[in-house]
C-alpha positions in Angstrom: 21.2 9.3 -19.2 22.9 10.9 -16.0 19.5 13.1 -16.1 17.6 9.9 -15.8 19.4 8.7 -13.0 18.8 11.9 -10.7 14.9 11.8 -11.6 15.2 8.5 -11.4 16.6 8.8 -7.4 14.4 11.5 -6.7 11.4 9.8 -7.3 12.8 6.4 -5.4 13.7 8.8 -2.3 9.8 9.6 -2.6 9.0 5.9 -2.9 10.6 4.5 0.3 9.0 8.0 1.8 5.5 6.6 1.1 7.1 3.2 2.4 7.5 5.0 5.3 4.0 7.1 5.5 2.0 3.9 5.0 4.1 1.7 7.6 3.7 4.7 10.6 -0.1 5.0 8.9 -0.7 1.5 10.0 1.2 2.0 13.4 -1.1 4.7 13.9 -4.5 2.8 12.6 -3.1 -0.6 15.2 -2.8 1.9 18.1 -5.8 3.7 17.3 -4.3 6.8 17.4 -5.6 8.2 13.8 -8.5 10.1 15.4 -6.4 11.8 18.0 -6.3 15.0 16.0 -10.0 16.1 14.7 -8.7 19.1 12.5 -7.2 19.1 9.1 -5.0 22.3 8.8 -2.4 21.7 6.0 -0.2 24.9 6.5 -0.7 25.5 10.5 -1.3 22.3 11.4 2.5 21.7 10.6 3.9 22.5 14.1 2.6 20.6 16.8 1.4 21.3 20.0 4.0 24.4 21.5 2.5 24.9 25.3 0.7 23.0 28.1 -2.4 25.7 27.4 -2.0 24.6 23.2 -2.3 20.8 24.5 -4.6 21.6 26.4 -7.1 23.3 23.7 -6.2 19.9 21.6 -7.2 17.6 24.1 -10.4 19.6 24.7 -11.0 19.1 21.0 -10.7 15.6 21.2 -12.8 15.0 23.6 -16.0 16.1 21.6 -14.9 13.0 19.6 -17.2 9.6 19.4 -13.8 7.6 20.3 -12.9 9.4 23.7 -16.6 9.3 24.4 -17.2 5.8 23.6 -13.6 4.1 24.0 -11.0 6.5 25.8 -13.4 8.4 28.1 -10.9 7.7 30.9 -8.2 9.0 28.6 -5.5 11.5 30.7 -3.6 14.0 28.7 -0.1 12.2 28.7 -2.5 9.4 27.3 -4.0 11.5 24.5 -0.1 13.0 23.7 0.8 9.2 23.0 -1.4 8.6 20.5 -1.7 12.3 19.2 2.1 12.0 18.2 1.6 9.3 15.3 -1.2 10.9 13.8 1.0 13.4 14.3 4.1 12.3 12.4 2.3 10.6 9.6 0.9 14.2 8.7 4.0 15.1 9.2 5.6 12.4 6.5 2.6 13.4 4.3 3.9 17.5 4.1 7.3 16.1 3.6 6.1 14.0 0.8 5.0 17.1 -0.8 8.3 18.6 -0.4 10.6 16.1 -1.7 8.1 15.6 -4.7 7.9 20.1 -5.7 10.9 21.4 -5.0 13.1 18.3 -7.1 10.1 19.0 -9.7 10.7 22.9 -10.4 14.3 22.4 -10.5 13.8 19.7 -13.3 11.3 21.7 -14.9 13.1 25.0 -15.2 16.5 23.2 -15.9 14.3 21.3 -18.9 15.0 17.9 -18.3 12.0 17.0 -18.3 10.5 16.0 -21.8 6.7 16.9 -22.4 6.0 12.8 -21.8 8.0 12.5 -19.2 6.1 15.6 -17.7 2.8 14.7 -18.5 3.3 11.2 -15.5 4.8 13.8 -13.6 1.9 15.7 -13.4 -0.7 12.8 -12.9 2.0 11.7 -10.0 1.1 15.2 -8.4 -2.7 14.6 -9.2 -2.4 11.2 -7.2 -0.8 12.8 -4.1 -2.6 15.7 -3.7 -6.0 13.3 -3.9 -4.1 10.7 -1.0 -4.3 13.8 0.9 -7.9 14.6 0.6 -8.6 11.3 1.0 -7.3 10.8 4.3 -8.7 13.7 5.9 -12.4 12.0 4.3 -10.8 9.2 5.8 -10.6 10.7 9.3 -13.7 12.8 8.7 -16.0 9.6 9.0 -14.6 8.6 12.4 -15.4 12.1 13.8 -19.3 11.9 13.7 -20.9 8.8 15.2 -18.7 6.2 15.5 -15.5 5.9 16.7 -13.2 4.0 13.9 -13.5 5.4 10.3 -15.3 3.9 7.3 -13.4 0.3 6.0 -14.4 1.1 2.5 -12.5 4.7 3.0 -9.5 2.9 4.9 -9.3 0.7 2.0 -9.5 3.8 -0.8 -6.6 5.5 1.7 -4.9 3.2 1.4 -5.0 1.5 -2.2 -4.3 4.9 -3.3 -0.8 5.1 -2.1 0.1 1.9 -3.4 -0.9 2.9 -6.6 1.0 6.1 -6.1 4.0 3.9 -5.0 3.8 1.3 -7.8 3.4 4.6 -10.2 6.4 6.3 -8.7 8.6 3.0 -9.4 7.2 2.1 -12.2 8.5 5.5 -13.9 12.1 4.4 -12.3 12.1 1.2 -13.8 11.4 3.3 -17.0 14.2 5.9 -16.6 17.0 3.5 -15.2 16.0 0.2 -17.3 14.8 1.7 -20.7 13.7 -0.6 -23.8 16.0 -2.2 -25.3 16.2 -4.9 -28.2 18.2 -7.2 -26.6 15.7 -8.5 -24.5 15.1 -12.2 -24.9 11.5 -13.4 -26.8 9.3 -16.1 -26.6 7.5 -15.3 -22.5 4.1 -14.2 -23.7 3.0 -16.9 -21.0 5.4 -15.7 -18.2 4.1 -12.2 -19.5 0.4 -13.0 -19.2 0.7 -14.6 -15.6 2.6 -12.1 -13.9 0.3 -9.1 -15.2 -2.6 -11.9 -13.4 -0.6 -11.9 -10.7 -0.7 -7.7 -10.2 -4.1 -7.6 -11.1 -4.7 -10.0 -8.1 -2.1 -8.4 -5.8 -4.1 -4.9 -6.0 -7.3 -6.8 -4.9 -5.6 -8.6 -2.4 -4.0 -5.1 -0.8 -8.0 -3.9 -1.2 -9.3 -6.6 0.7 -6.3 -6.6 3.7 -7.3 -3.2 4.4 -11.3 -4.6 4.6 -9.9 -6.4 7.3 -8.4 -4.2 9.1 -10.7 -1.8 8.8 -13.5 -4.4 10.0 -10.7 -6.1 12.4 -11.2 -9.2 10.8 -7.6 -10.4 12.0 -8.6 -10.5 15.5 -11.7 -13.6 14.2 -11.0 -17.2 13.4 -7.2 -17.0 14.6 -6.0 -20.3 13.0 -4.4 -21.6 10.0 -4.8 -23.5 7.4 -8.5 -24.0 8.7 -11.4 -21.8 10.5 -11.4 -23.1 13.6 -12.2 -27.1 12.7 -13.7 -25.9 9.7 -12.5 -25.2 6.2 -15.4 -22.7 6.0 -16.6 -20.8 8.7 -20.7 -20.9 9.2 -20.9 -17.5 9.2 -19.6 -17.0 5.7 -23.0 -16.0 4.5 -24.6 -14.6 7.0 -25.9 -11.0 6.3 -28.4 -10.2 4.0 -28.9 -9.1 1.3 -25.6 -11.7 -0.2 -23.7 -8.5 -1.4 -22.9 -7.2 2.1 -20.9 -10.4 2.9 -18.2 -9.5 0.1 -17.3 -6.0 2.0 -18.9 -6.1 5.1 -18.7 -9.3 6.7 -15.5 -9.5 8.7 -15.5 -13.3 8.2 -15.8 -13.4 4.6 -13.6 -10.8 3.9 -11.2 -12.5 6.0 -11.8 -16.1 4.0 -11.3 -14.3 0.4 -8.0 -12.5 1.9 -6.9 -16.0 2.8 -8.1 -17.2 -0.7 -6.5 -14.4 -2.6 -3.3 -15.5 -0.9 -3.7 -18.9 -1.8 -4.2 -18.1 -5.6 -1.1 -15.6 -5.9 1.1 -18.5 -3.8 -0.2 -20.9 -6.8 0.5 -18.8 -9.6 3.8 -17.7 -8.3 5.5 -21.2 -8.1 3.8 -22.0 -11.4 5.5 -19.0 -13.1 8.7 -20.3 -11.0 8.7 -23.8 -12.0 7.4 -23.2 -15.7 10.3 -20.2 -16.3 13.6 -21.8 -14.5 13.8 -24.3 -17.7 13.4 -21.4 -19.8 17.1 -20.9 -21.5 15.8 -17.8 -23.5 14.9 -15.7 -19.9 17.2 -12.4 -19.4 19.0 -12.5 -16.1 16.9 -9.6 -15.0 13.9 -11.7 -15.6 15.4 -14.7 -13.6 16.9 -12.8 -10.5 12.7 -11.5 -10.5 11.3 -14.6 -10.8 13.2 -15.8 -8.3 12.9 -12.8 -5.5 9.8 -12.6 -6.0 9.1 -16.1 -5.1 11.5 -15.3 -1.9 8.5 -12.1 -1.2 6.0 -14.2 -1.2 7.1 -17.0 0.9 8.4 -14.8 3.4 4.9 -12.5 3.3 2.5 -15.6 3.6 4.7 -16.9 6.2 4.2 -13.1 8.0 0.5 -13.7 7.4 -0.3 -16.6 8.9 1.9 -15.8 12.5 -0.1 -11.9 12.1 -3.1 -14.3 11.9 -2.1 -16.8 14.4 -1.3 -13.8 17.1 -4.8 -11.8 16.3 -3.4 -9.3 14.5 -0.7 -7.9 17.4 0.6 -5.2 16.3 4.5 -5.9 15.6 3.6 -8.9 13.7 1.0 -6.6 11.7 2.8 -3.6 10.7 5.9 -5.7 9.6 3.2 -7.9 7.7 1.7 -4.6 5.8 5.8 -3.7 5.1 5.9 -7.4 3.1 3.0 -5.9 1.1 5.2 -3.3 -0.1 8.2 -5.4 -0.5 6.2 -7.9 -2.3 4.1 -5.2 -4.4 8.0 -4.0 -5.5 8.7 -7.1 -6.8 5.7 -8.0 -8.5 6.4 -4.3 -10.6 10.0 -5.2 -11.2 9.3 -8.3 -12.7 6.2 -7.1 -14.6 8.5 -4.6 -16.3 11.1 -7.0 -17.2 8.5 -8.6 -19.2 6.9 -5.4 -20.3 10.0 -4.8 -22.3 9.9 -8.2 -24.1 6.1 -7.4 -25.4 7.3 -3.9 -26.7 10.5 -5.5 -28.1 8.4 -7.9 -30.1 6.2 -5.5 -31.1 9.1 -3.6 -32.6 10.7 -6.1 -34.4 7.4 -7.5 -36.2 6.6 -3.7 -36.9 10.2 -3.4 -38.5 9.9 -7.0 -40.4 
């Protein structure tokens, strides 16, 4: 058990580090600084610029970029070193990442406290990471040829990948510190079934927030509840063929975010108001309903002033830190009732 609890903080020291990554990667996307540095150098690239000739030879680089040529042409170099430092830093957090995940994982390994299953996540953990790293240099990469932002669909792979790494990460801490156990209460296959509808809709909803960004669909129809005076904005539709409106239309991807929201807000107080009568609910299960109904208020409420202000970018970053928060809390509760399904599983196996 006290082995547990170490892997069990190691990997939740890497979880609020990805926290961190994807909050400064966000700062960095809002301030458009993620093209600043146009080389991907993994081992050398860890040091930044030393001398004025080093910044120099960096700036020169960037230059040859579509984004000073189209948008920062009139860029100074005390400009470009303000935007080159948070592309900087979240490479930086990314290395460190890296760090905190190997050197924990060979001193596990050798000591053997890892068991082979145990292992095994621990390996697809590493599998994950070292892809998030390809991925956002192919990220970067497309915003380095013609045009100067990268690709939405690539922003939104970034980025879905490292909640998936998070949510992996603490979903194997929720296993080590909170392991099965038969006094779980029965009788929540409901609760069960709408919160796993509720994750399914949470990942799509962290997809489509990043097709917004990506096509700065926050910055278009800036009011709430409606569309401007309408419920649905004219220009819903409006490329052809239909398809294209689902992922490239910055007003329909902005309608189905809204939508999304809507739907997970429904189901949430459903789930609330259905399970608070339920005697037969663990305390874990209650303190989760009820925090995550807490996330979710607090998160729409964060998405409708990020909305209301055009997407500026205090209001923005803390709004992509609720997804997190909120992401957390949908896992937490989802294994609380994960447990119940394998207890009863159990017990009709040993009946």
């Amino acid at each position: 058990m006290r082995s547990n609890k170490k892997i069990a903080l190691w990997l939740l020291s890497g979880c609020f580090l990805i926290f961190a990554m994807v909050i400064i990667g966000g700062i960095t996307r809002l301030t458009g600084s993620g093209l600043s540095i146009t080389e991907w150098k993994p081992v050398t690239g860890t040091l930044p610029p030393m001398s004025e000739s080093s910044w120099i030879s960096a700036f020169e680089k960037y230059k040859q970029s579509p984004q000073f040529k189209i948008v920062n042409s009139h860029f100074s170099l005390a400009q470009f070193k303000s935007i080159f430092w948070w592309e900087y830093i979240h490479r930086l957090l990314g290395r460190l990442i890296g760090f905190v995940f190997l050197i924990p994982f060979f001193y596990f390994l050798f000591s053997k406290q890892l068991n082979r299953v145990l292992l095994k996540k621990l390996f697809l953990l590493l599998g994950l990471g070292a892809l998030q790293g390809f991925l956002g240099w192919f990220m970067v990469k497309s915003g380095l040829v013609n045009l100067p932002h990268v690709s939405h669909y690539r922003l939104a792979l970034h980025l879905i990948v490292a909640f998936l790494i998070f949510g992996y990460a603490f979903h194997l801490v929720l296993e080590l510190l909170q392991p099965i156990q038969t006094a779980v209460n029965r009788n929540t296959r409901a609760a069960r079934n709408t919160t796993s509808v509720i994750l399914i809709l949470a990942l799509v909803q962290i997809i489509y927030g990043a097709l917004v960004a990506g096509l700065h669909g926050g910055k278009i129809y800036t009011t709430f509840p409606k569309m401007g005076d309408r419920w649905l904005a004219s220009e819903i539709l409006a490329l052809h063929p239909l398809r294209t409106n689902f992922t490239e239309n910055p007003v329909t991807v902005q309608f189905i975010h809204r939508t999304i929201a809507w739907a997970i807000g429904i189901l949430i107080v459903i789930l609330w108001t259905t399970t608070m009568k339920n005697k037969r609910l663990s305390q874990q299960q209650t303190n989760g309903i009820n925090i995550l109904f807490i996330l979710f208020l607090f998160q729409f409420l964060l998405g409708i002033f990020t909305l209301l202000s055009a997407a500026a970018i205090p209001l923005a970053v803390l709004h992509q830190a609720g997804a997190f928060f909120l992401f957390a809390g949908i896992l937490y509760l989802h294994h609380q009732f994960r447990e119940t399904f394998v207890v009863e599983a159990n017990e009709k196996n040993i009946a």
